[in-house]
C-alpha positions as CSV (number, residue, x, y, z in Angstrom):
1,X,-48.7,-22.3,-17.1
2,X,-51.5,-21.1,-19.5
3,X,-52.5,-25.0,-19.9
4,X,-52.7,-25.5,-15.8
5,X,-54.7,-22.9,-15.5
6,X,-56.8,-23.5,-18.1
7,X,-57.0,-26.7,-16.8
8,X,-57.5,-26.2,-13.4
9,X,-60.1,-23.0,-13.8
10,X,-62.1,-25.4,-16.2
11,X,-62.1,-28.4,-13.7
12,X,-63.3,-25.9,-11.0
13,X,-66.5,-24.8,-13.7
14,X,-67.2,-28.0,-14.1
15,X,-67.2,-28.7,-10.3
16,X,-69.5,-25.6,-9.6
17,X,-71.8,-27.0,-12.4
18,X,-72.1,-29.9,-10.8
19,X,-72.6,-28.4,-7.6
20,X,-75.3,-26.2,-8.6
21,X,-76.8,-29.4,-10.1
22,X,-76.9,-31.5,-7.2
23,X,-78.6,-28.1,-5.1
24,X,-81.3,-27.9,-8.0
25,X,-82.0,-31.9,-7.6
26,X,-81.8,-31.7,-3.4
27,X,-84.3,-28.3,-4.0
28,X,-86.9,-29.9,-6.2
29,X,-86.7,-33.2,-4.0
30,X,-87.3,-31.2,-0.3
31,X,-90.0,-29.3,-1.9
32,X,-90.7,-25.8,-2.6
33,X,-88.7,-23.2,-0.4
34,X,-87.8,-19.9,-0.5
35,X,-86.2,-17.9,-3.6
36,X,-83.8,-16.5,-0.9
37,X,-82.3,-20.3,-0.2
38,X,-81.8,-20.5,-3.9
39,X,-80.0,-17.5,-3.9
40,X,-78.0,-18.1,-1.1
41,X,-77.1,-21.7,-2.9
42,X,-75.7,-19.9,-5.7
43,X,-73.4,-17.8,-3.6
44,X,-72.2,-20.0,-1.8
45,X,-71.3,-21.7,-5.1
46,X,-70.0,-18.7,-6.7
47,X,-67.7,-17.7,-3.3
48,X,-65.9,-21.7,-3.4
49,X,-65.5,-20.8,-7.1
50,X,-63.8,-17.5,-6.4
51,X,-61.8,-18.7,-3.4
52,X,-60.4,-22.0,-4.9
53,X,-59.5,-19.8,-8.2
54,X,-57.5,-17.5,-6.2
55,X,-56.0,-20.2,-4.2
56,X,-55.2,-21.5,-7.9
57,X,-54.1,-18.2,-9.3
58,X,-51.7,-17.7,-6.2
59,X,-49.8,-20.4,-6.3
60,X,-48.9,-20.6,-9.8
61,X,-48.7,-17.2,-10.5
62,X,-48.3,-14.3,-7.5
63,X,-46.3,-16.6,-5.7
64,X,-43.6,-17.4,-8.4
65,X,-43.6,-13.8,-9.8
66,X,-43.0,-12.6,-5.8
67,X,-40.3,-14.8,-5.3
68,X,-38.9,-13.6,-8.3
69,X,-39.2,-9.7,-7.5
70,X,-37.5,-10.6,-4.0
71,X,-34.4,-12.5,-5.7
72,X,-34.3,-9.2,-8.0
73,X,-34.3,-7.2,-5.4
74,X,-31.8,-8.4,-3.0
75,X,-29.2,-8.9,-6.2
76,X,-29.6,-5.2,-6.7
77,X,-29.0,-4.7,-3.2
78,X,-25.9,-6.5,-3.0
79,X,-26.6,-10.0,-2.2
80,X,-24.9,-11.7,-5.5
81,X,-25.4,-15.1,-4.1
82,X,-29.1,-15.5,-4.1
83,X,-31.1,-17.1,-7.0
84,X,-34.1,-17.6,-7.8
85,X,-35.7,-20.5,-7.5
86,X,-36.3,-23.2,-10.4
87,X,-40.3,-22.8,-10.4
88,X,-43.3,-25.1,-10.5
89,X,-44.3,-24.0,-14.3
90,X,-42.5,-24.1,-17.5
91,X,-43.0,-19.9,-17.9
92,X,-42.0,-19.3,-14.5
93,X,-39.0,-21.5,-14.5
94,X,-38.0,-19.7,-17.8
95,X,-38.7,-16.3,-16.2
96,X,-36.3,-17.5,-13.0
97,X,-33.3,-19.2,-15.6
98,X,-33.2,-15.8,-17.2
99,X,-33.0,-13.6,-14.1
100,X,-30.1,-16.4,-12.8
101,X,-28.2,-15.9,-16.3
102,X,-28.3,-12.4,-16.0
103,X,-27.3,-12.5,-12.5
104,X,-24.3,-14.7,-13.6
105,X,-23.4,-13.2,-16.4
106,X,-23.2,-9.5,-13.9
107,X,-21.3,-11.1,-11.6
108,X,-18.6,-12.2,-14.8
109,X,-18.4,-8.6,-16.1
110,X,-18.4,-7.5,-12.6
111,X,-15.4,-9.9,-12.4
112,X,-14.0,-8.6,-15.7
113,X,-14.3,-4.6,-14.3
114,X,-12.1,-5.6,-11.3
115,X,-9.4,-7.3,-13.4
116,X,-9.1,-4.4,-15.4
117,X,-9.0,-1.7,-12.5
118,X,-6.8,-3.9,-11.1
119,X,-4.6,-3.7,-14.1
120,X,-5.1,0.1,-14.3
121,X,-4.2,0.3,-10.8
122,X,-1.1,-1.6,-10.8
123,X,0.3,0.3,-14.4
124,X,-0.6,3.7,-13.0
125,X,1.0,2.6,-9.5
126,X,4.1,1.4,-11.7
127,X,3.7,4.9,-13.5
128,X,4.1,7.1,-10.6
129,X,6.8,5.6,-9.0
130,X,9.1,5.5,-12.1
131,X,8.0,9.6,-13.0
132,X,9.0,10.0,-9.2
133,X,12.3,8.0,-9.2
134,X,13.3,9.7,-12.6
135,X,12.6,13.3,-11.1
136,X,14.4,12.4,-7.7
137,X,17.1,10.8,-10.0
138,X,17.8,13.9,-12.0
139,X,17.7,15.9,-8.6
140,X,20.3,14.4,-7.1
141,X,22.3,14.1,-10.5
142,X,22.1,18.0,-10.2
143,X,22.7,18.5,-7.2
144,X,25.8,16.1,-7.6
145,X,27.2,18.1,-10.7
146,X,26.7,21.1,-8.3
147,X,28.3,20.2,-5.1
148,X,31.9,18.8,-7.5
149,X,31.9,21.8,-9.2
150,X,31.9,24.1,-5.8
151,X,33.8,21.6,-3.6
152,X,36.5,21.7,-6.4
153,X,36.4,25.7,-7.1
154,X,36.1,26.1,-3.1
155,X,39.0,23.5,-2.2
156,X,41.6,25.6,-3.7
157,X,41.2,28.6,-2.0
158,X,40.7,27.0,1.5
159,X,44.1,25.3,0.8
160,X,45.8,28.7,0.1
161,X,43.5,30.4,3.6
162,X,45.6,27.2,5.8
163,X,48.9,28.2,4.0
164,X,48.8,31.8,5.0
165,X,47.3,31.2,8.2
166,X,50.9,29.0,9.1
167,X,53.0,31.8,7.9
168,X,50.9,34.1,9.9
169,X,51.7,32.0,12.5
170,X,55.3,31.7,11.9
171,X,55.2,35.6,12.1
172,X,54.1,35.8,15.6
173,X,50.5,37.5,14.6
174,X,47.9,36.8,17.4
175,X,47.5,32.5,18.2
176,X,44.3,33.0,19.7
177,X,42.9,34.6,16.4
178,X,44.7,32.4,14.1
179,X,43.4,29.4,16.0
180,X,40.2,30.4,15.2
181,X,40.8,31.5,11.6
182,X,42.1,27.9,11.3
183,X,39.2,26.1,13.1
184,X,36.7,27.8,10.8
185,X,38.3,27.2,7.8
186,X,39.1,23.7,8.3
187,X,34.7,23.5,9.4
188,X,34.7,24.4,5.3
189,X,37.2,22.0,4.6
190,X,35.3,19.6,6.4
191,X,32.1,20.5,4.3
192,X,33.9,20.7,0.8
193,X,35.0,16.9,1.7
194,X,31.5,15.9,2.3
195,X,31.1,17.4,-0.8
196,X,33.3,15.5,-3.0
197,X,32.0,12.6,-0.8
198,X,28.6,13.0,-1.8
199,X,29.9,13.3,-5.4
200,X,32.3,11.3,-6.0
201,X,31.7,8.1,-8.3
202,X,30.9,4.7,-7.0
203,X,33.9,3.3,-5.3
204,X,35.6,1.2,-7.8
205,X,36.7,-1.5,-4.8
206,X,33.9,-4.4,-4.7
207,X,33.8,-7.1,-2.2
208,X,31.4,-9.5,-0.4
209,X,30.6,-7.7,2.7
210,X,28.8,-9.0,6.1
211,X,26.2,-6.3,6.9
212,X,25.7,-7.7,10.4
213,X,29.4,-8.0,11.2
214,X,29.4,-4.4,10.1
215,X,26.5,-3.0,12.0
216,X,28.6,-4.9,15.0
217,X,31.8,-3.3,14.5
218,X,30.1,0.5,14.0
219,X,28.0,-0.1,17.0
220,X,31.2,-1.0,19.3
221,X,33.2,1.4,17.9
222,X,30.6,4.3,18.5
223,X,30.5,2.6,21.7
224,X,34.0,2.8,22.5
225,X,33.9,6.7,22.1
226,X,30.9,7.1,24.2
227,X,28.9,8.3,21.6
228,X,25.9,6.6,22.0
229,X,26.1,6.6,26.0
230,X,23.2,7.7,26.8
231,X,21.0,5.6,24.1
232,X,19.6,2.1,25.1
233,X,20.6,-0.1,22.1
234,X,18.1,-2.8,20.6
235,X,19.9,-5.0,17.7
236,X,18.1,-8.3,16.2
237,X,20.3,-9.1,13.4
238,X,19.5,-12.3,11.3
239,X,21.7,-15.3,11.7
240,X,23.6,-16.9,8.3
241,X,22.4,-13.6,6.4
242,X,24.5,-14.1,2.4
243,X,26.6,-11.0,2.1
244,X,26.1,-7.8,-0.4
245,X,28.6,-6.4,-3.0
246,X,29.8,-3.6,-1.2
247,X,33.1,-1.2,0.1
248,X,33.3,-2.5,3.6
249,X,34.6,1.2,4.3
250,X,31.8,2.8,2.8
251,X,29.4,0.2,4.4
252,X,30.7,1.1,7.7
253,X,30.5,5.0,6.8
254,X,26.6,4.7,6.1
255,X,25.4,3.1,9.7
256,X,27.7,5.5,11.5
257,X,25.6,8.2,9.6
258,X,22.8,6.5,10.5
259,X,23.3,5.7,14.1
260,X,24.8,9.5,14.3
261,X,21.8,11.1,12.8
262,X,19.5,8.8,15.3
263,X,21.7,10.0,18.0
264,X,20.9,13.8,17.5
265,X,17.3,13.2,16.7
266,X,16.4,12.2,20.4
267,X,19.1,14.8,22.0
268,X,21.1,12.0,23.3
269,X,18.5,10.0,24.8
270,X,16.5,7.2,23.6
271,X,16.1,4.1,22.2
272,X,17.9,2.9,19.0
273,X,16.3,-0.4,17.1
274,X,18.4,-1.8,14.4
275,X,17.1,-4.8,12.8
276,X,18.3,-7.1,9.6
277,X,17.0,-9.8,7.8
278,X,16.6,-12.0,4.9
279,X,13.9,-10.8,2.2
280,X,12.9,-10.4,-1.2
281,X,12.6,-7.3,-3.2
282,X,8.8,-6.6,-4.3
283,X,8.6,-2.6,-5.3
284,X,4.9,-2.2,-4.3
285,X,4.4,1.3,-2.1
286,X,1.6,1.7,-0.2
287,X,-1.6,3.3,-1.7
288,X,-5.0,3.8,-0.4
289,X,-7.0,1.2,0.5
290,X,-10.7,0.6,-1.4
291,X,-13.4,2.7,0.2
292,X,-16.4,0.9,1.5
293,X,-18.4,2.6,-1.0
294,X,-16.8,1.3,-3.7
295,X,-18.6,-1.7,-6.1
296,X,-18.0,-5.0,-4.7
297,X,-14.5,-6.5,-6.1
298,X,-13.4,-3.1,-7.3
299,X,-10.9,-0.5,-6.0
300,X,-10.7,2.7,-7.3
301,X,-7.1,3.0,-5.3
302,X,-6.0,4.5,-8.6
303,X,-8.1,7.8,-9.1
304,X,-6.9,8.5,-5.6
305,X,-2.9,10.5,-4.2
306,X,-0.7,7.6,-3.4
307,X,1.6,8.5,0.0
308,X,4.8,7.3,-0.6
309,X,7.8,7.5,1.9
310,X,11.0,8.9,0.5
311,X,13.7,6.8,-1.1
312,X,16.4,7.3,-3.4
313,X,17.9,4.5,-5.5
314,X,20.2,4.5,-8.1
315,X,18.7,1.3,-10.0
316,X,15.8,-0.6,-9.8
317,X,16.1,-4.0,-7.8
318,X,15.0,-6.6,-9.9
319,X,11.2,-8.1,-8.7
320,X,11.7,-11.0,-6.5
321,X,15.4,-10.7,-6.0
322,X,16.6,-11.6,-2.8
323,X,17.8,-8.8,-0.3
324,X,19.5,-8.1,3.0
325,X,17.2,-5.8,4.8
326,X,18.3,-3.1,7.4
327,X,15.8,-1.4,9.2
328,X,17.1,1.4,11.7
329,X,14.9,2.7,14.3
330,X,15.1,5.9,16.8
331,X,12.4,7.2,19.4
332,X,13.2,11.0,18.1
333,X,10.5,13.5,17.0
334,X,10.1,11.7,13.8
335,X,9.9,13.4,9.9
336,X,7.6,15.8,9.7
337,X,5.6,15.5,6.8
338,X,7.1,18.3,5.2
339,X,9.9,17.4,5.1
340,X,9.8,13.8,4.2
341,X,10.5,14.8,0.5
342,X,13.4,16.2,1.4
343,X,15.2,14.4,3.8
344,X,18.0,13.1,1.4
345,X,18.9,16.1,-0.2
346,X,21.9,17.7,0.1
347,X,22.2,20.8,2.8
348,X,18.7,19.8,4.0
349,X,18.7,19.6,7.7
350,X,16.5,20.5,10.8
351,X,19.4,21.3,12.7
352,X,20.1,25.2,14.2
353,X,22.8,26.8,12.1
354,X,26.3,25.3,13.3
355,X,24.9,22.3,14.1
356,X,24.7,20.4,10.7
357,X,25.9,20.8,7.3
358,X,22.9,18.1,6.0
359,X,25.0,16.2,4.0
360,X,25.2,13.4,6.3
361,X,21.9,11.1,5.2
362,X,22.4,12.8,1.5
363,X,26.1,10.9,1.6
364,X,24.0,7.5,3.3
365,X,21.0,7.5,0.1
366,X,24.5,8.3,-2.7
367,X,26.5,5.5,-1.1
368,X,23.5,2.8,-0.4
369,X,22.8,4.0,-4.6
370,X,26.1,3.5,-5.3
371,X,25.8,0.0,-4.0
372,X,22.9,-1.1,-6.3
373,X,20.5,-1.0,-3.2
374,X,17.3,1.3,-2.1
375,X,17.3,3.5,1.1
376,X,13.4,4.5,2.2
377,X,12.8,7.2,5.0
378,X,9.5,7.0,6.8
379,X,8.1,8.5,10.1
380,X,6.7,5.9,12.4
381,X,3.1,5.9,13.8
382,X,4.2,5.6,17.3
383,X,6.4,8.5,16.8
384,X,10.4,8.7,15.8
385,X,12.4,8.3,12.0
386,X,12.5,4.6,10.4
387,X,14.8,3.7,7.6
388,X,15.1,1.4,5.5
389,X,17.8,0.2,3.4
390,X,18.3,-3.0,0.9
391,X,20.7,-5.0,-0.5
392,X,21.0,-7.2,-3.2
393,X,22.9,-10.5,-1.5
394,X,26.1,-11.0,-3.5
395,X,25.8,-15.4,-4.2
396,X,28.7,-16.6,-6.0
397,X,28.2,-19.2,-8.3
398,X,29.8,-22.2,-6.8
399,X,33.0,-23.4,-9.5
């Protein structure tokens, strides 16, 4: 660039020489004149001089170092695809490969940054949910030692309160009183069984077991007793779903808890969706989406509270495996938020006092455990309780 100009501003002093020559000959031929003419001659000279030197000046150098304070500019604003351009002179086209190189070389430790929040995010994400599964784990395991040791201590006594009651009986004391003594005691019986339910080891009996052939046969038998009467009904069950390695008994035991507990949730009265189909397992939970103000290609979704919904699980399903999924539906009040921490434990329920004993669901999340599956409770935008439950399919390896 230094050349050009040099160049170029000497050309131009050597054209105004030349110019001022050729006035001083034209001058000296006309005649004598006025000193003013002479003056304004010289300029006029002087003023092409200027202009053209400017003209010169601009477009080799303001121009080239605008352009480049532009593309500079609109980078740090955000607009990573802009470049500047090559340039007409060997400095400015260095100047304009530099700020390019930089620009690239942003953009790759830009790229860098989000791999590594990403990473971040994805470890702390895996962090959370295994501190959460291991506290909810030892929960129930406590819980689970509790509830044996009081059905057991509670059982015998209960039996001993039914065996006096018949002798009382026998003995001609009032019916109407024992008849109640009896109905009450058997309501603890019924709760102590839950109990040992709820606590009882994994049922030793293992089979291949047709989830939808089971949903079918809980729904018509619930049916058949007019339990769900007045609840519309809305089943999409996949076709050719593999079975899961299950207690058909058992299996059938944790939708009529299910479809119970949806039942009682809208008072009777609503609309119950149960769904299946084939899947695979991928453990992500929801977490925040990135901000708007966050950096281009980076989330900081890790600095910020996860919301999980509840689960319980008894063992992680392996990433990618394949899985029945169940997903029942009701139009109730939904799970207030909270109580969507607690909706699995044991004794927890909504319920007034005689209504419940809130061991139903905490008998559903042991069993579906028990199982090798995952049961997740959520609360629905639209309003009413979804859960979730899967299965690892049960494929036998053909002989």
């Amino acid at each position: 660039m230094r050349a050009e100009l040099l160049f170029n501003l000497s050309f131009l002093a050597v054209a105004a020489l030349l110019l001022a020559w050729w006035t001083n000959t034209v001058l000296r031929i006309a005649g004598p004149r006025p000193s003013w003419v002479l003056l304004l001659l010289v300029a006029v000279d002087v003023a092409v001089f200027v202009l053209l030197g400017r003209i010169l000046i601009d477009r080799l150098v303001v121009h080239p170092l605008r352009e480049a304070v532009a593309t500079a500019e609109a980078i740090a604003g955000g607009d990573f695809g802009r470049r500047a351009p090559q340039g007409d002179t060997r400095e400015i086209a260095a100047l304009n490969g530099a700020l390019n190189r930089m620009t690239e070389q942003l953009l790759h430790n830009q790229e860098t940054l989000a791999d590594n929040v990403r990473s971040l995010d994805e470890t702390n994400r895996l962090l959370l949910a295994t501190q959460y599964d291991l506290v909810q784990a030892e929960k129930m395991a406590s819980i689970g030692r509790l509830a044996a040791g009081m059905a057991h201590e509670v059982g015998n006594p209960l039996g001993a309160l039914l065996g006096y009651a018949a002798v009382l009986r026998r003995r001609g004391v009032d019916p109407e009183l024992l008849a109640g003594v009896e109905r009450e005691t058997r309501r603890i019986d019924v709760i102590v069984r839950r109990l040992l339910d709820y606590s009882r080891p994994a049922p030793a009996r293992r089979e291949p077991v047709d989830v939808n052939a089971s949903i079918a046969r809980v729904l018509a038998m619930l049916g058949e007793q007019g339990t769900l009467g007045g609840v519309e009904v809305d089943t999409s069950l996949a076709e050719g779903l593999p079975p899961v390695l299950a207690d058909a008994h058992f299996a059938d035991q944790i939708f009529v808890n299910l479809f119970d507990n949806a039942r009682l949730a809208m008072n009777g009265s609503g609309r119950l969706t149960v769904r299946t189909m084939l899947d695979r397992w991928h453990p992500g939970r929801p977490i925040p989406f990135r901000r708007a103000s966050d950096p281009p290609g980076v989330s900081y979704a890790h600095l910020r509270r996860p919301r999980y919904g509840t689960h319980r699980d008894a063992q992680i399903i392996a990433e990618g495996a394949e899985i029945v999924r169940v997903v029942v539906a009701d139009t109730g009040p939904g799970i207030a938020p909270e109580h969507i921490d607690a909706i699995f434990d044991p004794f927890f329920t909504t319920r007034a006092p005689g209504e419940g004993t809130g061991l139903g669901l905490a008998i559903v999340a042991s069993t579906v455990a028990d199982f090798g599956g995952r049961i997740e409770a959520t609360s629905a935008q639209g309003g009413g309780a979804v859960f979730t439950l899967s299965f690892p399919t049960h494929r036998p390896e053909p002989t």
